[in-house]
C-alpha positions in Angstrom: -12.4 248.8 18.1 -14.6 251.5 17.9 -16.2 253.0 15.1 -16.7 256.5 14.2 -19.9 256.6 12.0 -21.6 259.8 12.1 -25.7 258.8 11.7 -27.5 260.6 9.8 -31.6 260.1 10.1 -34.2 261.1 7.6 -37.2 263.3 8.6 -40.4 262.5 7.6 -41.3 264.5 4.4 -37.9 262.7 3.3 -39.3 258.9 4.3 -42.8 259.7 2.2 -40.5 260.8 -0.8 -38.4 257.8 -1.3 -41.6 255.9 -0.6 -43.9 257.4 -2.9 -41.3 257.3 -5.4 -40.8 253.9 -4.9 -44.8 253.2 -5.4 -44.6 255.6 -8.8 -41.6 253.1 -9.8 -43.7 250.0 -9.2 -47.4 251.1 -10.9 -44.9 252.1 -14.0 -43.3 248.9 -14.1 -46.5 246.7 -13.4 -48.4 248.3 -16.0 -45.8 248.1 -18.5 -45.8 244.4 -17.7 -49.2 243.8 -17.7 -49.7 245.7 -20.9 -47.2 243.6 -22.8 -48.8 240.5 -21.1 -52.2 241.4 -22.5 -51.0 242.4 -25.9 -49.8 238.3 -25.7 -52.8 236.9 -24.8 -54.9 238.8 -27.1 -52.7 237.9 -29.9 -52.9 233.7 -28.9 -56.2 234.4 -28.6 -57.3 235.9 -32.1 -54.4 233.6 -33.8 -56.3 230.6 -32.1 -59.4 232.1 -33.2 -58.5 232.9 -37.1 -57.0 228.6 -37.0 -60.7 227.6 -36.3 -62.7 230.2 -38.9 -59.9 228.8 -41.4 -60.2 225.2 -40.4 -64.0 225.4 -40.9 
C-alpha cells in the first residue's frame, strides 16, 4: 500500500510565528494564574492576620 500524501513544510518566518505565539499564550496564562494564586494567598494571609488582632 502506498500512500499518496502531499508534504507540505513550513518556512521559517512561519516556525517563529506559531512559536512565538505559543510563548504569548503561555506568559498570558501563567500570569493569569499566578495573579489569582496571589490574590489567595494574600487573602489567607490578612484573614489569618485579622483572627489574631481579634483574638488579642
Amino acid at each position: 500500500m502506498k500512500k499518496d500524501s502531499k508534504q507540505k513544510y513550513l518556512n521559517r518566518d512561519e516556525v517563529n510565528e506559531m512559536i512565538e505565539s505559543a510563548i504569548r499564550r503561555h506568559n498570558r496564562r501563567s500570569t493569569i494564574i499566578s495573579s489569582v494564586l496571589g490574590w489567595i494567598l494574600i487573602g489567607g494571609y490578612s484573614f489569618g492576620l485579622f483572627q489574631a488582632v481579634h483574638n488579642v
